[in-house]
N, C-alpha and C positions, 0 to 999 in steps of 0.2 A: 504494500500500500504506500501511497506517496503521500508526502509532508506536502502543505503550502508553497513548500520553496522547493518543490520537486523532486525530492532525495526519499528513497526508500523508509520505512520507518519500520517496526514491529508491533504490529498493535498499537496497544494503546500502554505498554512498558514502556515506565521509563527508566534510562541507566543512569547511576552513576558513577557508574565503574570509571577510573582511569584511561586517556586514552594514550596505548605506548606503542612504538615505531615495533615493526612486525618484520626489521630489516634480521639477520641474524644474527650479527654481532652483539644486537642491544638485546636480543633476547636472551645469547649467551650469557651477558654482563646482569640483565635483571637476574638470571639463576645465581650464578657464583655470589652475587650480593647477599641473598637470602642466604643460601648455603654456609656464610660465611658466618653466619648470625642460627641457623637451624637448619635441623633436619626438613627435606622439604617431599612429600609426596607427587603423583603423574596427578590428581586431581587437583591440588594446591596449585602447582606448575600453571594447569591449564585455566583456573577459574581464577586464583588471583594475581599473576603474573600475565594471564594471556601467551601465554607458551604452546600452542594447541602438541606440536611433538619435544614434549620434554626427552625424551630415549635419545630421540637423532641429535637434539641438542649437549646432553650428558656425554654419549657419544664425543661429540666431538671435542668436548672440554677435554674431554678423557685421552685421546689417542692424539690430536691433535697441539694441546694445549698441554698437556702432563700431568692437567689434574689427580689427586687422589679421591676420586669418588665413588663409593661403596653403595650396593646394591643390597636391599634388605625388602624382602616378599611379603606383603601382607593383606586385609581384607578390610575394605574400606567402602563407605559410602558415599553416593556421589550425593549433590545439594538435592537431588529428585531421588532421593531414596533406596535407590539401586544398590548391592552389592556387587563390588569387581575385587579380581584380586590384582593391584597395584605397587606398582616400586615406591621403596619410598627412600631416596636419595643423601646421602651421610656426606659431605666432606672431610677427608682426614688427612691429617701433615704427612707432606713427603710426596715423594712423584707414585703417577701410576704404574705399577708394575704387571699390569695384564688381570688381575685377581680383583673384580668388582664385588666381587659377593661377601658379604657378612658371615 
């Protein structure tokens, strides 16, 4: 449905979520920020960071960048109630040595 000024809209939602550059380096930079401060889950990533692929992102912090960020499996709920089982992401000192997992 289109606004007044011709731009798409959602209903009748309104946001006010942040809005942040979807380029890949800033989305890298939004992770390791958080990371740096907490553990951060694939839903957290995606709903308050706006990171839709936090993996391919972590990914590449990881192999690319030499982060050490660990991989730890759990069951979590998405804002609509859903159960998924999702990563939930650790930064820890020192470079990556291939071993993500907890």
């Amino acid at each position: 449905m289109k606004n007044p000024t011709g731009n798409y809209q959602q209903g009748s939602q309104k946001t006010t979520q942040k809005s942040y550059s979807t380029s890949l380096t800033a989305q890298r930079e939004r992770l390791l920020k958080h990371l740096r401060n907490a553990p951060l889950s694939t839903i957290e990533a995606r709903h308050k960071l706006d990171v839709l692929s936090p993996a391919a992102r972590i990914f590449e912090l990881r192999h690319n960048h030499g982060y050490n960020i660990h991989t730890h499996w759990q069951i979590q709920r998405t804002p609509e109630g859903n159960r998924h089982r999702v990563a939930l992401y650790v930064l820890r000192v020192g470079k990556y040595d291939g071993s993500a997992k907890l």
